[in-house]
VEXMARZA-803101 format. One record per residue (C-alpha): x, y, z; residue in three letters. Coordinates in pm, whole numbers, padded with zeros to 5 digits, always signed. Example, Ala and Ser with C-alpha at 12.3 -4.5 7.8 and 13.67 -1.06 7.14 Angstrom:
2
+01230-00450+00780ALA+01367-00106+00714SER
//
This chain:
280
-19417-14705-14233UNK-19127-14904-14155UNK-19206-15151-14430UNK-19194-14845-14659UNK-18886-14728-14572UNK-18747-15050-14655UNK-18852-15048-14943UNK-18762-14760-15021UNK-18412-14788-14911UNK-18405-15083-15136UNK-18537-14947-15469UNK-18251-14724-15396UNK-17951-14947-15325UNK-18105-15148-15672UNK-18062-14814-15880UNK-17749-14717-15726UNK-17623-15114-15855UNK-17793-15104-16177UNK-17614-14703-16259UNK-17292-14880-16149UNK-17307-15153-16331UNK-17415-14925-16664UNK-17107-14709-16601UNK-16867-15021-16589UNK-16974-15128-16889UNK-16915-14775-17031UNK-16536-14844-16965UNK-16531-15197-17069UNK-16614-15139-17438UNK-16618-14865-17652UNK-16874-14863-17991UNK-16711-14715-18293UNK-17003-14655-18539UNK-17052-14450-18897UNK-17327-14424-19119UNK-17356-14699-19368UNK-17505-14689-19704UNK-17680-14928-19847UNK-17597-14836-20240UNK-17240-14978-20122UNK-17290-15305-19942UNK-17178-15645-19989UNK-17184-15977-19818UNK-16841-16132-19717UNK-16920-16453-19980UNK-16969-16163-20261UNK-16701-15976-20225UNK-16430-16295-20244UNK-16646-16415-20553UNK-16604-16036-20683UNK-16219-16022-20628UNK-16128-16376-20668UNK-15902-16304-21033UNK-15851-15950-20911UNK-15496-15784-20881UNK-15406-15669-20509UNK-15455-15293-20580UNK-15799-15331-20684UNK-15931-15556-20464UNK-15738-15299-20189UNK-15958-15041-20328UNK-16296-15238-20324UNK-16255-15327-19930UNK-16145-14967-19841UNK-16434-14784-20031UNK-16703-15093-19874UNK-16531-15026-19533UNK-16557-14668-19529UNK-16876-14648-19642UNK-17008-14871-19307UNK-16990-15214-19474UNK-16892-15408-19164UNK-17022-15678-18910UNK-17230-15466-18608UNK-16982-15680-18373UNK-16701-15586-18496UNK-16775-15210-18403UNK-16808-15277-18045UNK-16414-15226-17903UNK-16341-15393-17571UNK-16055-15219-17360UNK-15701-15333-17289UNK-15526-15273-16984UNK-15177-15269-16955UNK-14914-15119-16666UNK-14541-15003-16619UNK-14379-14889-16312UNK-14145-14526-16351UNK-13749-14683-16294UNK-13668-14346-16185UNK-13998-14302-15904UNK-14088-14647-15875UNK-14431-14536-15950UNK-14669-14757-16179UNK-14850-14615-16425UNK-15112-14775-16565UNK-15288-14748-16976UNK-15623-14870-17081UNK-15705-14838-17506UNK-15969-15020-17686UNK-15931-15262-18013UNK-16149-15406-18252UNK-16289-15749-18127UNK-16159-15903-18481UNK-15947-15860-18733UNK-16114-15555-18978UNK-16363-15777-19208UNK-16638-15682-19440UNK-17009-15775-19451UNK-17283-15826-19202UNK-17321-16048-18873UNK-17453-16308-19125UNK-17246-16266-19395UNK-16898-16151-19349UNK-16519-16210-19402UNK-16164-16073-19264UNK-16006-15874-19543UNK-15598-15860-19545UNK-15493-15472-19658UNK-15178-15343-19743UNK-15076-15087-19475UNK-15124-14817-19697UNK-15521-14919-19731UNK-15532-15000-19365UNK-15364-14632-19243UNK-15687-14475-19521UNK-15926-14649-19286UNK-15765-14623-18972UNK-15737-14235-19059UNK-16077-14176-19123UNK-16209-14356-18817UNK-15977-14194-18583UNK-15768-14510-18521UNK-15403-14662-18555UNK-15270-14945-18551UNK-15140-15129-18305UNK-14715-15187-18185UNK-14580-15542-18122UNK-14602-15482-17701UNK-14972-15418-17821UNK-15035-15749-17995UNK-14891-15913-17683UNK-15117-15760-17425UNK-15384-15812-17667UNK-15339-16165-17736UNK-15273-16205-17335UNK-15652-16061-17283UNK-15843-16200-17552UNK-16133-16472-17432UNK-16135-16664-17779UNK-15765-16759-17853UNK-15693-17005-18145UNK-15445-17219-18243UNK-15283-17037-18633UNK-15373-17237-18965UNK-15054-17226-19176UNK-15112-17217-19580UNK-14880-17252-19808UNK-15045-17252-20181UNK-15122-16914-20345UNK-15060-16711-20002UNK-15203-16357-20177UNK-15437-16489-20362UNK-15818-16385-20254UNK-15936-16770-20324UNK-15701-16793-20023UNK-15821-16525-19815UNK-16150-16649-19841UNK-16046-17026-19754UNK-15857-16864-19449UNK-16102-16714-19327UNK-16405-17047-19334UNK-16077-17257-19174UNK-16098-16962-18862UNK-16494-16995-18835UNK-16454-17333-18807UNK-16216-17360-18523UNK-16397-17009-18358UNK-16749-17245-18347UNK-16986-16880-18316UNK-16767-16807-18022UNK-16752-16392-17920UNK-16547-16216-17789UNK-16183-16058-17852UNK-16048-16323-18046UNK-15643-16338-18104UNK-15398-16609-18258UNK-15572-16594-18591UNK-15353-16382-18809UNK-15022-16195-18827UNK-15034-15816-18681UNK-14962-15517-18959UNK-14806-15360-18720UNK-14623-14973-18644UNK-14263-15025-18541UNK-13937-14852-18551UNK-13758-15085-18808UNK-13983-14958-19073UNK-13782-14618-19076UNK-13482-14785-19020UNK-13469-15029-19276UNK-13207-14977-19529UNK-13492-15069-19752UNK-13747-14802-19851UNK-14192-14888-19806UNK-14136-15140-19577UNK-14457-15328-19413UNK-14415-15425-19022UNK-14538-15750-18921UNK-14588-15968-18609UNK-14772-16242-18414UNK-14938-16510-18490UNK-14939-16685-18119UNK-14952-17007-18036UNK-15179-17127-17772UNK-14901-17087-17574UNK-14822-16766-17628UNK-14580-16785-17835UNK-14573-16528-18134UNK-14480-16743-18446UNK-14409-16419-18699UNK-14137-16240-18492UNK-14115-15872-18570UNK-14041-15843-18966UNK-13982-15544-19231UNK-13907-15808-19504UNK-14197-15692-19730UNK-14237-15426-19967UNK-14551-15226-19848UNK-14781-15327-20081UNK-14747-15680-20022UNK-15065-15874-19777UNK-15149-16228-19780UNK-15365-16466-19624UNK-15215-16479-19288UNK-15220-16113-19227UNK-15473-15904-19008UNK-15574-15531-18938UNK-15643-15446-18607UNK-15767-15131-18559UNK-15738-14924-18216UNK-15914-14590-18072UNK-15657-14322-18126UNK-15748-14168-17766UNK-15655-14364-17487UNK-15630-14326-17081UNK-15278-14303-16873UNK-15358-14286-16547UNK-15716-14167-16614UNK-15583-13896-16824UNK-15712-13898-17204UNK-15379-13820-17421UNK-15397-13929-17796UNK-15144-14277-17908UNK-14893-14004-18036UNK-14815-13803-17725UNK-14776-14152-17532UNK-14544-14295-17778UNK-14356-13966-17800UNK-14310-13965-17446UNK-13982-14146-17292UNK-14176-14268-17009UNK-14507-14348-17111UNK-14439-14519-17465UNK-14336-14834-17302UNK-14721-14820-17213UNK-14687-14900-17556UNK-14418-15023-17725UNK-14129-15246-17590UNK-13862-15137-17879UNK-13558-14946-17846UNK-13697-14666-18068UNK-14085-14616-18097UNK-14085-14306-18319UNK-14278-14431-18636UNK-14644-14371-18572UNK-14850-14461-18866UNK-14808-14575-19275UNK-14836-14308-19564UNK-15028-14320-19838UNK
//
């Protein structure tokens, strides 16, 4: 009898561990799926070898209609969360954010077959839109980058920068160095970015970039509106991020955080953090 209480007792403690452990993996990652169709699918390989003599706005158009309809790698729709805190100046009290972010820069393809895809913002604010994402602020990039298990050192090009044969090269140079490593990788590419200097550039369709770290740390692309928004090259990476994210255990969506004069330096670490996402 005493044996069997044991026992009991035991099978117990076991699926008390086992729920636990299931529920902290709920909060460590976050899977953002949609319905693919296979009418509209194409390998990474294809799709460079498609584009290659293309002009920017069509090949824009190819990776946004492959994307939306579901044509990307089954890892790359498994967010992981980032954790970030502040404390309150005026309380003293900290406050703490969590938000999850695509494990790669956006790509298109299969496990298999696949390959990162530089958008213009405009392209990039279609997809984040209609997957009920944004994009992510510079202080983002850094706590990213800070938290990522597979950092790498950048791979500078300087022939043909938006070209797609470029892209594509890019992109084998990364696999190489990444060696079938997973995990949240960072270092790779330059940030498109959300960030107050877009609205207060004295130029108009501006495109905010930033990163590009160093293996240590160091962002080499400092915060820049220099581009007209239709400009992407090699070097440049979406990042997509769930729109709803956790203060304090409270779900609030990116906007009411950012629009807050607390909370947004959960998020941003500008003087103004008032531009939210990229028309189109």
């Amino acid at each position: 009898m005493k044996n069997a209480t044991i026992r009991q007792r035991g099978a117990a403690i076991f699926a008390y561990c086992v729920l636990v452990l299931l529920c902290l993996g709920c909060h460590v990652s976050r899977r953002l799926s949609w319905g693919k169709d296979p009418a509209v699918s194409m390998g990474g390989r294809a799709f460079y070898d498609t584009v290659a003599a293309w002009h920017w706005r069509e090949r824009d158009s190819l990776a946004t209609q492959l994307i939306l309809a579901g044509d990307v790698p089954a890892f790359w729709q498994k967010f992981v969360r980032i954790q970030a805190s502040i404390v309150d100046s005026t309380t003293g009290k900290r406050i703490t954010v969590s938000y999850y972010v695509a494990p790669d820069y956006l790509g298109i393809g299969s496990d298999d077959d696949w390959a990162r895809v530089p958008l213009t913002p405009t392209a990039a604010q279609k997809i984040a839109d209609s997957l009920n994402c944004f994009l992510p602020t510079r202080k983002m990039v850094d706590d990213i980058y800070t938290q990522a298990r597979v950092r790498l050192e950048p791979v500078p090009m300087y022939a043909f920068r938006d070209s797609s044969v470029t892209m594509w090269q890019h992109h084998l140079i990364i696999e190489g160095q990444r060696k079938g490593r997973r995990g949240l990788i960072a270092g790779i590419k330059k940030d498109v970015v959300i960030s107050g200097k877009i609205s207060r550039d004295p130029k108009a369709d501006r495109v905010a970039i930033y990163g590009w770290h160093r293996l240590t740390g160091k962002a080499i692309q400092p915060l820049y509106t220099g581009h007209i928004n239709w400009y992407a090259d090699y070097s440049h990476g979406i990042r997509l991020v769930y729109r709803k994210i956790r203060v304090d255990g409270r779900s609030m969506d990116y906007k009411e955080v950012l629009k807050n004069p607390v909370l947004c330096r959960l998020l941003c670490d500008e003087e103004a953090c008032d531009f939210y996402r990229y028309t189109y």
